[in-house]
C-alpha positions as CSV (number, residue, x, y, z in Angstrom):
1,X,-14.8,29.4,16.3
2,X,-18.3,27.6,16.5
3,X,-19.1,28.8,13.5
4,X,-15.7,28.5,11.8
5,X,-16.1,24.7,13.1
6,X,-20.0,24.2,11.7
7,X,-18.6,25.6,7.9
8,X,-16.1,22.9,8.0
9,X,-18.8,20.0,8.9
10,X,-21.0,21.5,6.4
11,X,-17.8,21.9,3.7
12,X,-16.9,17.8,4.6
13,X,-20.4,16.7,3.9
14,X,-20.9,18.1,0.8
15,X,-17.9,17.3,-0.6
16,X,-18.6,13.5,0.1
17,X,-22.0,13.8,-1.4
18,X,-20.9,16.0,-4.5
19,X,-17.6,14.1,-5.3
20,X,-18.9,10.1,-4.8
21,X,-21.1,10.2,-7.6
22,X,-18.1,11.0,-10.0
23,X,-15.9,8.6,-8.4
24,X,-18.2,5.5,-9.5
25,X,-16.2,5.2,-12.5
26,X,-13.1,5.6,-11.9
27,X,-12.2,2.3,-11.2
28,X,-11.0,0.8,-8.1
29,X,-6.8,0.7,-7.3
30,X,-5.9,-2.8,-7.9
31,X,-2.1,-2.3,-7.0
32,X,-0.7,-5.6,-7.6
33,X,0.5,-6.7,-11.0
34,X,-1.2,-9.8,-12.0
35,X,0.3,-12.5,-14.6
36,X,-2.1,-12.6,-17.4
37,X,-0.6,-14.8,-19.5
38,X,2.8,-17.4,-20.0
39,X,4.8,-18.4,-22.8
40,X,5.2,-21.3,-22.7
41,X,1.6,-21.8,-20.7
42,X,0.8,-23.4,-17.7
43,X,0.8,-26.6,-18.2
44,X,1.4,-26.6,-21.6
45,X,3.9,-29.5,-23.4
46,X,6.1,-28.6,-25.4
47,X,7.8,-30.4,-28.9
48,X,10.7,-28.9,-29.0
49,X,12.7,-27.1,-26.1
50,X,11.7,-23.0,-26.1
51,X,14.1,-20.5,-26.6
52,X,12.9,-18.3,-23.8
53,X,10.1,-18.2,-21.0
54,X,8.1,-15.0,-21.1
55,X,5.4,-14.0,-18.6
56,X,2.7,-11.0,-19.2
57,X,1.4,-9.0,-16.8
58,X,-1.5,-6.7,-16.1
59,X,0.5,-3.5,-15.6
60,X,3.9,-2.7,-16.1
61,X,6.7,-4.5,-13.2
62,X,10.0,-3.8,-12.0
63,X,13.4,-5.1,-13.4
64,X,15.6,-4.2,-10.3
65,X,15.0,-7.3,-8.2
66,X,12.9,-9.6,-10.4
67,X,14.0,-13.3,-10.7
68,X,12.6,-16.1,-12.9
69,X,14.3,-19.5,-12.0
70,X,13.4,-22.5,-14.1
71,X,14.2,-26.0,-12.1
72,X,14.5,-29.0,-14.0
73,X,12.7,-32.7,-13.7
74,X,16.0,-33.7,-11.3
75,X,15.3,-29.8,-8.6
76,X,18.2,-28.9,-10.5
77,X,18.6,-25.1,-11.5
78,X,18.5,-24.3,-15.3
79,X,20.9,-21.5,-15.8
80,X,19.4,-18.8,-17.7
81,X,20.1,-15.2,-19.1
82,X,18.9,-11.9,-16.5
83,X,15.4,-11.1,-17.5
84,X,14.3,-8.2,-19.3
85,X,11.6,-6.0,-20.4
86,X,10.7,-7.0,-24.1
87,X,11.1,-4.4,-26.4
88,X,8.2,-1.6,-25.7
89,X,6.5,-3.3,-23.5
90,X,7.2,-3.2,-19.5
91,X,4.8,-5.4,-18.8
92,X,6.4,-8.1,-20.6
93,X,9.4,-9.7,-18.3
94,X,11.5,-12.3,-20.7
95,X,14.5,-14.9,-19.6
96,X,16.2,-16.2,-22.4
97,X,17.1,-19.9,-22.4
98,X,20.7,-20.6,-23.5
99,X,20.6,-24.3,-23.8
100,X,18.3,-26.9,-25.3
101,X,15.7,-28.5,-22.2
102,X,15.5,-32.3,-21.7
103,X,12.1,-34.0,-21.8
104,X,10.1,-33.4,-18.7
105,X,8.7,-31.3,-17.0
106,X,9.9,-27.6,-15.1
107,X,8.6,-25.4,-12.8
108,X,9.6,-21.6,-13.1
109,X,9.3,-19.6,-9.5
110,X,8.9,-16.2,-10.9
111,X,9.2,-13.0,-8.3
112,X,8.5,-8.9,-9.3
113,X,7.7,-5.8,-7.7
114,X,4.2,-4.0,-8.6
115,X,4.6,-0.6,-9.2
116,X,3.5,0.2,-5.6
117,X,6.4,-1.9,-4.4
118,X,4.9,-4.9,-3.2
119,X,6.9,-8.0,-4.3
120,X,4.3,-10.3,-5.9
121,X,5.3,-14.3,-6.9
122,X,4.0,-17.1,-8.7
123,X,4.9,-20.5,-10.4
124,X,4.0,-22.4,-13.4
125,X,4.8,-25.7,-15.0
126,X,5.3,-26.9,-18.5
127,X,7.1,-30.1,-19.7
128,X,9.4,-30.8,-23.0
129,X,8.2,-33.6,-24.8
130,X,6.9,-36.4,-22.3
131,X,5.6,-34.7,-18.8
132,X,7.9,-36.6,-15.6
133,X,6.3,-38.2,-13.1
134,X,7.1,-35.6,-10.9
135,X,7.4,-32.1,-11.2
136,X,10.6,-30.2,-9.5
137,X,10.6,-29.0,-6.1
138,X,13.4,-27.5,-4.4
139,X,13.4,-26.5,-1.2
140,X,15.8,-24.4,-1.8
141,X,14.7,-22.2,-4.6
142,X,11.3,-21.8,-3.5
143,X,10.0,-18.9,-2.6
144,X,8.9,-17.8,1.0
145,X,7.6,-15.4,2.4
146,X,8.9,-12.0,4.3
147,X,11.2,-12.6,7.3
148,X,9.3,-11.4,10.4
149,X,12.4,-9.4,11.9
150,X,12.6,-7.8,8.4
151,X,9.0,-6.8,8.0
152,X,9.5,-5.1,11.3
153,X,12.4,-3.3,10.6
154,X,11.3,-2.4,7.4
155,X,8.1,-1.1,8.9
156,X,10.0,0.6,11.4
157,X,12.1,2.7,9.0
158,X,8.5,3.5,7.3
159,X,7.3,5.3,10.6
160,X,10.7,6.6,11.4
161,X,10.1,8.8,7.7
162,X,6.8,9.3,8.5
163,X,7.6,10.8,11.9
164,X,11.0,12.8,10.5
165,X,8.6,14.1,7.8
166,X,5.7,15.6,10.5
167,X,8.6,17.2,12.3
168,X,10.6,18.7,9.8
169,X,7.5,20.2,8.2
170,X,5.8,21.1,11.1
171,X,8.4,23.2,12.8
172,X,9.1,25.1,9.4
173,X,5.6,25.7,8.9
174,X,4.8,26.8,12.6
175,X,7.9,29.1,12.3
176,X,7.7,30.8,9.3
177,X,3.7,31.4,9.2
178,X,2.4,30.5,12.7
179,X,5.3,33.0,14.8
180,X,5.3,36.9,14.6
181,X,9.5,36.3,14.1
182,X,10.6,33.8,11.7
183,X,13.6,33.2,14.3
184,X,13.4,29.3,15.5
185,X,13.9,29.3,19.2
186,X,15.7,26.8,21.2
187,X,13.3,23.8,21.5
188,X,11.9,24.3,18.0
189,X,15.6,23.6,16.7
190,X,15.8,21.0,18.2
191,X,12.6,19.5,16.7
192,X,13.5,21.0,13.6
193,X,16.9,18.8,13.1
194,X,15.4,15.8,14.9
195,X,13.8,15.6,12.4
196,X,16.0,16.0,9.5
197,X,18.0,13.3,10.7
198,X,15.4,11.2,11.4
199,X,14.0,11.3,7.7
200,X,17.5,10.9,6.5
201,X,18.4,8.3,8.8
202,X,14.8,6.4,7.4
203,X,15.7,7.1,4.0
204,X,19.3,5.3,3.8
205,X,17.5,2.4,6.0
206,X,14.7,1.8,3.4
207,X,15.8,0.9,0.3
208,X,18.7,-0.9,2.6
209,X,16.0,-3.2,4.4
210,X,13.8,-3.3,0.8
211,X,15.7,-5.8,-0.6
212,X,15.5,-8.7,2.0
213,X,12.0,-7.4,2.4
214,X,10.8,-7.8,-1.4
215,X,13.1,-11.3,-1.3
216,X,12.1,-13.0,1.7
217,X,15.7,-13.1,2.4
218,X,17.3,-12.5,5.9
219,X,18.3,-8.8,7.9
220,X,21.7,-10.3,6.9
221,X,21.0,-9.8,3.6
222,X,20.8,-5.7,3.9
223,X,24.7,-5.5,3.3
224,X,24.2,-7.9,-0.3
225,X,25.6,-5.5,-3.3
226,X,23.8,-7.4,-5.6
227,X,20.6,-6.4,-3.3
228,X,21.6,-2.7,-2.9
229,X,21.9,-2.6,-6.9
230,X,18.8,-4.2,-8.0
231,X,17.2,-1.9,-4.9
232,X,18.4,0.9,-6.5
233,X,17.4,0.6,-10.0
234,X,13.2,0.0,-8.7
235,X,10.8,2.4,-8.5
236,X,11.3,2.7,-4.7
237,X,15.2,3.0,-5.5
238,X,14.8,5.9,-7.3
239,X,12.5,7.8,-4.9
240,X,14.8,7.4,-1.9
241,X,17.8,8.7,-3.9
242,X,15.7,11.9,-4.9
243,X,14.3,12.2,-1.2
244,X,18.6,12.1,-0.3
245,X,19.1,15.1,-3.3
246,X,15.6,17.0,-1.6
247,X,16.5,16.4,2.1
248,X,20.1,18.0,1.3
249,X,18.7,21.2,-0.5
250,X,16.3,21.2,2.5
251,X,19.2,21.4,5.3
252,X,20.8,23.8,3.5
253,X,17.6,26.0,3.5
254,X,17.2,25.0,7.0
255,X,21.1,26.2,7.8
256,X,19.8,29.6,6.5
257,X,16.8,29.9,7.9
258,X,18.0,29.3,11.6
259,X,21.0,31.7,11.1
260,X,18.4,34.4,10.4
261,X,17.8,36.9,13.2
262,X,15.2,39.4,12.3
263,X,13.6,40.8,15.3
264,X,11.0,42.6,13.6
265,X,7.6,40.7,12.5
266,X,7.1,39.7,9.5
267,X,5.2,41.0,6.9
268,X,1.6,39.4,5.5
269,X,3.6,38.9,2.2
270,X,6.6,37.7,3.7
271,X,5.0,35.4,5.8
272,X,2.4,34.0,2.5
273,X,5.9,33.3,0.3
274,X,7.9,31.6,3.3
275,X,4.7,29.5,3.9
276,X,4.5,28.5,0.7
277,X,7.8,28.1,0.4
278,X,7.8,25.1,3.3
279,X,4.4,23.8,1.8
280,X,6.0,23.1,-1.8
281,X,9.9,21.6,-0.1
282,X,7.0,19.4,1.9
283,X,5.1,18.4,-1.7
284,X,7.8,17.5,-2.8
285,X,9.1,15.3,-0.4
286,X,5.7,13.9,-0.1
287,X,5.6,13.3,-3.5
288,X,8.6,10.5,-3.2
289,X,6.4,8.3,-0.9
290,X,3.6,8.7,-3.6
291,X,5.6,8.1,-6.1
292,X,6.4,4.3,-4.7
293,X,2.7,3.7,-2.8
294,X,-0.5,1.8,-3.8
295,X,-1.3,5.0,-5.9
296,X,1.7,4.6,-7.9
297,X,0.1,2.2,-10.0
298,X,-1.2,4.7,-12.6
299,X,0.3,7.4,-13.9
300,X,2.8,9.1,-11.3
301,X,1.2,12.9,-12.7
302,X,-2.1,11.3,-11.9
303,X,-4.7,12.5,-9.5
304,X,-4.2,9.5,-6.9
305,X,-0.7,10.7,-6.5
306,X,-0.8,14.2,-6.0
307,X,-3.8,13.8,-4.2
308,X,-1.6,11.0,-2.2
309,X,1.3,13.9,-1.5
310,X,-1.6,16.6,-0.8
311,X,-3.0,14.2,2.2
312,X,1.0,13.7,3.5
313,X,1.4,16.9,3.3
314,X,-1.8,18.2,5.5
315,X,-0.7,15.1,7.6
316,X,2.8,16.2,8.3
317,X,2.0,19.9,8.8
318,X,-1.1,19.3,11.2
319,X,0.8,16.6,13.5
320,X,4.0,18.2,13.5
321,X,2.7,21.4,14.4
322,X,0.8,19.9,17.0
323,X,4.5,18.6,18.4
324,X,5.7,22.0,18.4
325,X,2.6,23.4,20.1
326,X,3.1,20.6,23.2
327,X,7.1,22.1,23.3
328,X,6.5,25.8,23.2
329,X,3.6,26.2,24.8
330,X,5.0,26.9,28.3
331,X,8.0,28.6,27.3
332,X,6.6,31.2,25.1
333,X,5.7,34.9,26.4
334,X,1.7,35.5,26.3
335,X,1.5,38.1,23.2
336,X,4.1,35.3,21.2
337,X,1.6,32.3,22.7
338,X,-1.8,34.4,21.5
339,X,-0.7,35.0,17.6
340,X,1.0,31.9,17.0
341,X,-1.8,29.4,18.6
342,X,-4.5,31.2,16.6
343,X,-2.5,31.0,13.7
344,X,-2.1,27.2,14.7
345,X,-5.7,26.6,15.1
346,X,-6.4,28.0,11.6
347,X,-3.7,25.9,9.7
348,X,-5.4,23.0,11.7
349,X,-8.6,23.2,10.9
350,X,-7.5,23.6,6.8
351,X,-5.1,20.3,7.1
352,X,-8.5,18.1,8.6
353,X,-10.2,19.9,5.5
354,X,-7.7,18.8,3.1
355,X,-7.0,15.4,4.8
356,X,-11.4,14.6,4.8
357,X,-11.1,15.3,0.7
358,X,-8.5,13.2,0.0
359,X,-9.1,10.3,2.2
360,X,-12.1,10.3,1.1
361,X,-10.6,10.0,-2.7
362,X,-8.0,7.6,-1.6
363,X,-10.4,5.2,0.1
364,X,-12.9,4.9,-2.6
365,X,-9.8,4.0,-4.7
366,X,-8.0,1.5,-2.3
367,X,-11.2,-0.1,-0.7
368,X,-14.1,0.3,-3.1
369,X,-16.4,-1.3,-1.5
370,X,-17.9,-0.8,2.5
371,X,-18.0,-4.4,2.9
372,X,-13.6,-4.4,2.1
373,X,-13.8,-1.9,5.4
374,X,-14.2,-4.8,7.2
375,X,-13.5,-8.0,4.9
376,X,-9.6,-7.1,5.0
377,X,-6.7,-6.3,6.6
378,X,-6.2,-3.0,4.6
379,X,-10.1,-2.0,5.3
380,X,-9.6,-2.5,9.3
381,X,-6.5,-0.8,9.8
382,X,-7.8,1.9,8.0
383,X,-10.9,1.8,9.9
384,X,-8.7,2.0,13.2
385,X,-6.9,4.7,11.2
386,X,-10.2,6.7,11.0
387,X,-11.2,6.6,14.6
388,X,-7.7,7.5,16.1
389,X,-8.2,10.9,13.5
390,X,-11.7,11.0,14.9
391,X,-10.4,11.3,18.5
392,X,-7.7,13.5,17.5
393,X,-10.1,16.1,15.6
394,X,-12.5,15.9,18.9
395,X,-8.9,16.6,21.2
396,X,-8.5,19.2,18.7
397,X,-11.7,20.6,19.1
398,X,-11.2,21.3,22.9
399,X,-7.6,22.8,22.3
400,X,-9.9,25.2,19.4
401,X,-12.0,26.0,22.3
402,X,-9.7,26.7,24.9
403,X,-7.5,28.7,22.5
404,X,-10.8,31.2,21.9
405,X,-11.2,31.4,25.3
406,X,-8.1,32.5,26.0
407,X,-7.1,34.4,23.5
408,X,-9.2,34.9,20.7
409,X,-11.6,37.6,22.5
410,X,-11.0,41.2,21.1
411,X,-8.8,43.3,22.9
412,X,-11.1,46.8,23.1
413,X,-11.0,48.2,27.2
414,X,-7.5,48.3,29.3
415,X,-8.9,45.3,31.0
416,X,-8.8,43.2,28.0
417,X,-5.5,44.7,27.1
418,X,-4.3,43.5,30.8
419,X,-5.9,40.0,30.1
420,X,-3.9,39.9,27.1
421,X,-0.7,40.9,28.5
422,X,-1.5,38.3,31.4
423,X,-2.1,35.4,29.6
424,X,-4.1,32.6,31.0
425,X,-2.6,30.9,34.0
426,X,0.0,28.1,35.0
427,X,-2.6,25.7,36.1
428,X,-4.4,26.4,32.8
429,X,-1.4,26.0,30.4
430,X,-0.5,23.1,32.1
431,X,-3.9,21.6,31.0
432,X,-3.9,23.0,27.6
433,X,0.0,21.6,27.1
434,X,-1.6,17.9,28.7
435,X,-4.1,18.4,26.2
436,X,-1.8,19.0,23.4
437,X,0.8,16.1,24.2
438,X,-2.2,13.3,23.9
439,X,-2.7,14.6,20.4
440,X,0.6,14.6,19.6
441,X,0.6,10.6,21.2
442,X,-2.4,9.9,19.4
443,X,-0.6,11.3,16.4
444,X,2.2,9.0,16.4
445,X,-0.2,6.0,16.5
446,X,-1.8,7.3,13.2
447,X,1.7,7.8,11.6
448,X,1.8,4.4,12.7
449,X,-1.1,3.3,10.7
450,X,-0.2,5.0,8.2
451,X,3.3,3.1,7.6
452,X,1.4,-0.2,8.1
453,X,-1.5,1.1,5.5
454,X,1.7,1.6,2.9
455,X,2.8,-2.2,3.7
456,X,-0.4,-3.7,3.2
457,X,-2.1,-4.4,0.3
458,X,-4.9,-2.7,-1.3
459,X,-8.3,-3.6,0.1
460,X,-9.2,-4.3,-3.6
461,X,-6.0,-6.6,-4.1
462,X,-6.5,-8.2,-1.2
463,X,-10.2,-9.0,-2.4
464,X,-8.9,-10.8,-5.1
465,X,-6.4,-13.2,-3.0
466,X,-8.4,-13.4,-0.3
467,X,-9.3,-17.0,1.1
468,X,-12.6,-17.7,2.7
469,X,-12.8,-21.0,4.4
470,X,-15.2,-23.5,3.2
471,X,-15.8,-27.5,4.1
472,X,-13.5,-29.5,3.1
473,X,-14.8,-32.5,1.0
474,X,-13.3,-35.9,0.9
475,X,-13.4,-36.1,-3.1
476,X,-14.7,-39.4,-4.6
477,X,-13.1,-40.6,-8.0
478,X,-16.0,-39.6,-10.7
479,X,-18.4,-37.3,-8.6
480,X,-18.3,-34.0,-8.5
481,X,-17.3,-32.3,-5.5
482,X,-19.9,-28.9,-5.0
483,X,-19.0,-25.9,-2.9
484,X,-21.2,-22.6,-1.6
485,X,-20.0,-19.3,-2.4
486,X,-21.1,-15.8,-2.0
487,X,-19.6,-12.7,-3.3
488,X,-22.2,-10.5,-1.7
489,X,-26.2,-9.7,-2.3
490,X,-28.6,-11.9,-3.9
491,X,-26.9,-12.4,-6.9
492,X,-24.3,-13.2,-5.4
493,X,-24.9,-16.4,-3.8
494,X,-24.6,-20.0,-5.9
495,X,-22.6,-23.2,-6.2
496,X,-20.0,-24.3,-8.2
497,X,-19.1,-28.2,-9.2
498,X,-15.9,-29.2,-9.8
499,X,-15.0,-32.5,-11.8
500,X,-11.9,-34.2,-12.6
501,X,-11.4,-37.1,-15.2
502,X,-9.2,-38.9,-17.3
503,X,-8.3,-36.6,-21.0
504,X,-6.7,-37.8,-23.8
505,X,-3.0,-38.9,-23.7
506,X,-3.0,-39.5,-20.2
507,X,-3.9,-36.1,-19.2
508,X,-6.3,-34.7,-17.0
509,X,-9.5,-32.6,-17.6
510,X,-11.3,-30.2,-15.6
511,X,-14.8,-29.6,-15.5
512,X,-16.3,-26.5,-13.6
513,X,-19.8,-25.3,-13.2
514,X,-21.5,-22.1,-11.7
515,X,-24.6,-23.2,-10.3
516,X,-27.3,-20.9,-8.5
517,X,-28.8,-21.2,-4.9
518,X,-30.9,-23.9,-7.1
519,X,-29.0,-25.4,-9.2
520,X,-29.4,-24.5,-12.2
521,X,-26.7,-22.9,-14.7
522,X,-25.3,-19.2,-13.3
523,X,-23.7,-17.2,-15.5
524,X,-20.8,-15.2,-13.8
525,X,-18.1,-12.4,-15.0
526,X,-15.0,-15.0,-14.6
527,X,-14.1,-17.8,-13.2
528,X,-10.3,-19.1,-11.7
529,X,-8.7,-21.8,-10.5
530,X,-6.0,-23.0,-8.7
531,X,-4.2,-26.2,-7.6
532,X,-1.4,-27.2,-5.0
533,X,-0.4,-29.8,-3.6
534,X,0.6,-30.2,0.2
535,X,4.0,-32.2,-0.4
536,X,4.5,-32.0,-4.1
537,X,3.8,-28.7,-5.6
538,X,6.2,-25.3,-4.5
539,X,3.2,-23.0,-5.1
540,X,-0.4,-22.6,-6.8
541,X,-0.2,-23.8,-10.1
542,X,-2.6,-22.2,-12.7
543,X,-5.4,-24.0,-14.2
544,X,-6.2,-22.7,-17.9
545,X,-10.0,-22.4,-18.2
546,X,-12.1,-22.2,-21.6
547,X,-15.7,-21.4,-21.7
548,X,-17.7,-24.2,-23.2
549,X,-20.5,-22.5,-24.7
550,X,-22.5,-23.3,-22.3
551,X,-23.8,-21.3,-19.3
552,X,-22.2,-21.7,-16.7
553,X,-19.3,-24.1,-17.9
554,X,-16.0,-24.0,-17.9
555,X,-13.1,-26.6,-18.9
556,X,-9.6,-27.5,-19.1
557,X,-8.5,-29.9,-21.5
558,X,-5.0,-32.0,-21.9
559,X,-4.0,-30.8,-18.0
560,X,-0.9,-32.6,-17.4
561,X,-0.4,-32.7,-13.3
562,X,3.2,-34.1,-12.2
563,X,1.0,-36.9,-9.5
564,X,-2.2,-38.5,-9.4
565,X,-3.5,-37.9,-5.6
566,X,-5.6,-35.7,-3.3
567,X,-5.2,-32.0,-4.5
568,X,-6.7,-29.1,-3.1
569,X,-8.7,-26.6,-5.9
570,X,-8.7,-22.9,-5.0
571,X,-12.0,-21.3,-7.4
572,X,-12.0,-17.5,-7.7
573,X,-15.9,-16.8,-8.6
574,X,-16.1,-13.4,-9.8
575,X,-19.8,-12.2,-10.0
576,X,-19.7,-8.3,-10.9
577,X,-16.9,-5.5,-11.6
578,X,-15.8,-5.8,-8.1
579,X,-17.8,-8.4,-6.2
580,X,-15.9,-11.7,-6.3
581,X,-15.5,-15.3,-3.7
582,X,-13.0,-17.9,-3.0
583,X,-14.0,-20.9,-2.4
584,X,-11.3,-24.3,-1.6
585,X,-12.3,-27.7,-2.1
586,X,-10.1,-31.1,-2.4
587,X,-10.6,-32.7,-5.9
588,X,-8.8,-36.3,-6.7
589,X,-6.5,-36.2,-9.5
590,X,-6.4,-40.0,-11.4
């Protein structure tokens, strides 16, 4: 078993050095859909009122629950048409506009879902001939953010799948591969159509609790039609109603199975086709979490998402059999216990194999970077996610030992064969079963994790949104207001100046300049900005930047802002593929 142990090691390591070298390029998981362009543009005034409002994103978005409301110079809500994909193009979401727009100006509060089924929002303002004084703001109509008591249901139905799934899988597999009988005794039934029920008990909750979730609406709101249909027609949507069609062919399997009574043991190719058998019904249940995760946002025959379902499905067969192991163990004869725990142990030691290779895959694709391990939310749960498996492999490497001990020595002289018969003793199972059911506890924390990892975004998206406090400057009218950054190494590390003064027309223009450590001009990979206002803007409006043509510069000219004041500037400073800073600063608008 040392040995078998020391392979595995040996088989982890190289893998990690072998398979990071190829990884470089493929690209870190972004897994939110980002707005890449507006028609009409932020900010942009119009002649004439436009026939439709159109907003691009970077990858294709949902149509199910997607909203685009336009509010008027009044807060008053401009009816307009259901948006739409335009034609060929999913990443293109279009709202028609079925009546001419007064002057002034509007704000549209946009909401999607990313392909990985996080709802992502925004807002933008244009005007119609002469810009008003004010830009709309509705209460109202603005968007918020996720109800607490919904994200914790929702979140709650998420482990309740995850758990369903480990038992459900685990049972079959223990008792079709692990067992000399394929005949499912009393408290393996039991665990068996726990959980069943429990996955199909998580999957009607889901897409029931998605649609207040990806809203920001109220648990009220779970019983909305209008909800349940535009739930139904997302990504998620669709996976939940083929995990209903899969978890109904899989009871009826199960009905079968457990009406079986074959008393006589299985053969070696009996037992490889029923094994395989539960490992593909498991795939392909996996496969409808992957389909609607962070890895969904490629391809869904890609490699993140079958590598996705191949690390759910290690998961679920690894934890669930260590479930029934804690349920069995003292109930089952000593010849029954010896061929079905060192079955156990082997099954075991290939799930941490498969689970190593494609977390490792997963990670490098979701985090990128080590400094996201610890710079975000997504990084540190999965760090706590990794030490929890660490533990477990560590509990599991005592139950390895204690299983050789006790009955993986050869069975040669009548003693061993008494030995065998024997079995080790009460005081002995009862520590092994002890052993076993802190796994299994420790096991339901990482199923845990693992519902809170699929709620949270990516490391890498996170990067991108992520705020890091800086001084807050009182701006003067006509100076510059300057601001540290650092997006990580020496070249990393600069200033950036931000100006803003009277343009043409009334307008506004904004001045930006990458600066490094001393002072002179930094040229970066892209620059972004920001601004909001504390009482009169609903959301981060979008400041259209232009390189000057010189190093370092960037401006925006003929910005029409709907009030003079104290506004606070939000800078993305991006200085390499993946290395980026946020800095905030107050600028005064004249």
């Amino acid at each position: 078993m040392r040995r078998a142990t020391n392979n595995f090691v040996r088989a982890c390591i190289t893998f990690a050095l072998v398979l990071l070298p190829f990884l470089g390029g493929q690209g870190i998981a972004q897994a939110h859909a980002i707005v890449i362009s507006t028609s009409p543009a932020g900010w942009e005034v119009l002649g004439t009122s436009p026939a439709e409002v159109s907003l691009t994103f970077s990858e294709p978005v949902e149509l199910g629950l997607a909203t685009v409301r336009i509010l008027g110079p009044a807060g008053d809500t401009i009816t307009t048409a259901a948006p739409v994909h335009a034609v060929d193009r999913p990443e293109v979401l279009v709202v028609s506009v079925p009546r001419a727009l007064s002057d002034g100006s509007y704000t549209v509060n946009w909401q999607v879902t990313s392909a990985d089924t996080h709802p992502v929002r925004g807002t933008f303002v244009f005007s119609v001939g002469q810009p008003s004084k004010f830009a709309a703001t509705s209460p109202a109509e603005a968007h918020t953010g996720t109800d607490r008591a919904v994200e914790l249901s929702y979140g709650t139905a998420r482990w309740l799948s995850f758990a369903g799934l480990a038992l459900l899988a685990g049972a079959a597999f223990f008792v079709v591969w692990c067992q000399t009988t394929p005949v499912a005794g009393r408290r393996i039934r039991v665990l068996l159509w726990s959980g069943w029920w429990s996955l199909l008990a998580a999957t009607v909750l889901v897409p029931l609790l998605y649609g207040p979730y990806a809203t920001g609406r109220s648990l009220t709101a779970a019983a909305d039609p209008s909800l349940i249909a535009g739930t139904a027609g997302t990504r998620l949507g669709l996976a939940m109603l083929a995990r209903l069609l899969l978890l109904g062919l899989v009871g009826a399997a199960l009905l079968r199975l457990l009406r079986r009574a074959e008393p006589a043991e299985a053969t070696d190719l009996q037992r490889r086709r029923r094994g395989a058998a539960v490992l593909a019904a498991t795939c392909a249940l996996a496969l409808t979490w992957s389909a609607a995760s962070h890895n969904a946002a490629g391809a869904l025959t890609g490699p993140a998402v079958v590598a996705d379902a191949a690390h759910l499905t290690a998961m679920a067969v690894w934890l669930g059999g260590l479930v029934v192991i804690g349920a069995v163990v003292r109930s089952a004869d000593a010849s029954a216990m010896r061929v079905a725990v060192l079955r156990f142990s082997q099954v075991a030691l290939m799930s941490v194999l498969v689970l190593v290779v494609t977390g490792v895959f997963q990670s490098w694709r979701l985090v990128g970077t080590p400094s996201a391990l610890v710079g975000t939310s997504y990084g540190r749960v999965l760090l706590v996610k990794v030490a929890l498996i660490v533990v477990l492999v560590a509990f599991g490497a005592a139950a390895r030992r204690w299983v050789q001990r006790h009955y993986g020595f050869p069975v040669v002289t009548p003693s061993d064969r008494r030995r065998a018969a024997r079995g080790p003793g009460h005081r002995q199972v009862r520590r092994f079963g002890a052993v076993v059911a802190a796994e299994a506890g420790i096991a339901a924390l990482v199923l845990g994790l693992t519902a809170v990892l699929v709620n949270t975004s990516s490391a890498a998206a996170e990067l991108a949104s992520q705020s890091r406090p800086a001084e807050v400057v009182t701006p003067v009218p006509g100076q510059p207001v300057i601001a540290d950054f650092d997006a990580g190494g020496a070249a990393g590390r600069g200033k950036v100046a931000a100006l803003v003064t009277p343009g043409a027309s009334g307008s506004s223009e904004v001045h930006l300049a990458v600066l490094d450590e001393g002072g002179r001009p930094k040229e970066v990979a892209e620059v972004r900005a920001t601004l909001s206002h504390p009482e009169r803007s609903p959301g981060p409006l979008t400041v259209p930047l232009r390189y000057s043509g010189v190093p370092g510069h960037y401006i925006s000219d003929a910005l029409s802002l709907p009030v003079s004041g104290r506004w606070e500037m939000s800078l993305k400073v991006r200085t390499s593929d993946v290395d980026e800073a946020i800095v905030h600063v107050s600028v005064g608008i004249p």
